[in-house]
C-alpha positions in Angstrom: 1.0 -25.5 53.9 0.6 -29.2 52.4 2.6 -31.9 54.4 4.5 -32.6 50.8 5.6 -29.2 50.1 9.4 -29.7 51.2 9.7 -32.7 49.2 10.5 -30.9 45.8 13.4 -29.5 47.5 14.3 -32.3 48.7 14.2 -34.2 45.1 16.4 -31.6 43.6 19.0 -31.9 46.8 18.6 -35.7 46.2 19.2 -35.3 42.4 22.1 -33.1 42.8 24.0 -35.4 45.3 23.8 -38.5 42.7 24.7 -36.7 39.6 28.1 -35.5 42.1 28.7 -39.0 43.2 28.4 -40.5 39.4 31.0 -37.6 38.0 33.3 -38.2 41.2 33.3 -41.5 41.7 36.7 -42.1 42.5 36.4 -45.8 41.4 36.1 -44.8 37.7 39.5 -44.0 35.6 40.3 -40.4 34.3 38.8 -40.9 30.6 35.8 -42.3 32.4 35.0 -39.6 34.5 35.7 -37.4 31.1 33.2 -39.1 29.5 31.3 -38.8 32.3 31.1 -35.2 32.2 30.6 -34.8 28.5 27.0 -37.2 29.3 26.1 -34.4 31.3 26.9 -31.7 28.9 25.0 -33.6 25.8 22.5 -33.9 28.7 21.8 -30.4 29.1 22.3 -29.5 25.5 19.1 -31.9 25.2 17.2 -30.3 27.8 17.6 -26.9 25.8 16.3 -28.5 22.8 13.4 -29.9 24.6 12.7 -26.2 25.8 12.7 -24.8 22.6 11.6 -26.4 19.6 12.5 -24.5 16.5 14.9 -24.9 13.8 17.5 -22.6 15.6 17.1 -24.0 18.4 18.0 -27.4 16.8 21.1 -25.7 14.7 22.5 -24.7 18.0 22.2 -27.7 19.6 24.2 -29.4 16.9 26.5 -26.3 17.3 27.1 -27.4 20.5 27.3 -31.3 20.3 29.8 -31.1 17.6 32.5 -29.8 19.8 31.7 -32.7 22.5 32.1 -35.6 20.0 35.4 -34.0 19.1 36.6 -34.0 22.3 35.3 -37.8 23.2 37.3 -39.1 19.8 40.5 -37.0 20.7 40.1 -38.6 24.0 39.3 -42.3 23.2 36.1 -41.8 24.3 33.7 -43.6 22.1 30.0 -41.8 20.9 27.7 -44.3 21.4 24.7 -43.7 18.7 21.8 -46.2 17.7 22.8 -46.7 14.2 25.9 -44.8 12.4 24.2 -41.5 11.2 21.6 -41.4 14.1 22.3 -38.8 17.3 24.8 -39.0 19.9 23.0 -41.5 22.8 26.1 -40.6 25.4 29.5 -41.2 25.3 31.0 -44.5 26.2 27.4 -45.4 27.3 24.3 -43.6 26.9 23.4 -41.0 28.9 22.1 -42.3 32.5 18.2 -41.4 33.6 17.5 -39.8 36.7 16.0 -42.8 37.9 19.5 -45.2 37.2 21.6 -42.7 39.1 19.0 -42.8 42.0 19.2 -46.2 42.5 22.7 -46.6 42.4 24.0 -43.6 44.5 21.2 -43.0 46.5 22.4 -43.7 50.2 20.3 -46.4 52.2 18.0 -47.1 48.6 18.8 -50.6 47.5 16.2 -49.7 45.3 14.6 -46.3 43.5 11.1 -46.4 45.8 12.4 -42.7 47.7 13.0 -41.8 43.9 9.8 -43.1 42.2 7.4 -41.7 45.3 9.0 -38.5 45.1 8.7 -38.2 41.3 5.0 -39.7 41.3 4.2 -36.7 44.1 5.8 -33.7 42.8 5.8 -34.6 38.4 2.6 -33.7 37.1 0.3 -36.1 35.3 2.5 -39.2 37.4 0.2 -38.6 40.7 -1.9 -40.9 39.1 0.3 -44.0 40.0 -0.2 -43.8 44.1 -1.7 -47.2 43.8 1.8 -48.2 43.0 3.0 -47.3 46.3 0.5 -48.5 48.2 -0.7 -44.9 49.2 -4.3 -44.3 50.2 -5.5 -41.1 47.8 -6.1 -39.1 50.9 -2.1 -38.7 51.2 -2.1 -36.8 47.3 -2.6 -33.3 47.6 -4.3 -31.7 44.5 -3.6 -27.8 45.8 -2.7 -26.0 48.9 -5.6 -26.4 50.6 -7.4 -29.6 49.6 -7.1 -33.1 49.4 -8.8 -35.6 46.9 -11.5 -37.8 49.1 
């Protein structure tokens, strides 16, 4: 078993105690944490899209946005958008990458290196940038049983 193996667990544990930190914060006021929770929604709605691209797909998603900017207006929650008839970016800000959450919430990281070598490792086609972490190309593991020389 490669040396790296456990570290794709340990990315998703990672990701999921940052996203709960961000929607919990108890620093952040009520409509905050709302809006908050409808990024992550409009989030996942995204994700869905990205999985499947067809025009159904794409009717549902709006479907399911729809409702969400409904809710951030009757809230005083403000859709934030690039121009006025473009898509929803977030609400009250646009929605936060991986990478922003990881480097603020991310006990002990002053900074997103545990994030970045972790993603570099275990995203495919992002291996590539070891040299960006100072790692010899001995430590990337191409399979199971072998190492690039």
């Amino acid at each position: 078993m490669p040396f790296y193996a456990p570290f794709s667990l340990v990315r998703a544990t990672a990701d999921a105690l940052v996203r709960c930190k961000h929607l919990l914060d108890p620093a952040v006021s009520e409509t905050e944490r709302l809006a908050r929770g409808l990024n992550e929604r409009l989030d996942n709605q995204r994700e869905q899209l990205k999985a499947y691209q067809t025009p159904e797909a794409q009717q549902h998603y709006d479907q399911q946005v729809a409702p969400l900017e409904k809710q951030a207006i009757a809230n005083g929650i403000t859709p934030v958008r690039k121009t006025g008839a473009s898509p929803i970016l977030g609400f009250n800000e646009p929605v936060k990458r991986d990478i922003d959450l990881f480097t603020s919430y991310l006990p002990g990281a002053p900074d997103s290196r545990v994030y970045r070598f972790c993603r570099a490792m275990f995203t495919p086609n992002l291996g590539c940038r070891y040299k960006s972490f100072g790692l010899s190309r001995r430590l990337i593991p191409t399979s199971s049983t072998s190492l690039v020389t």
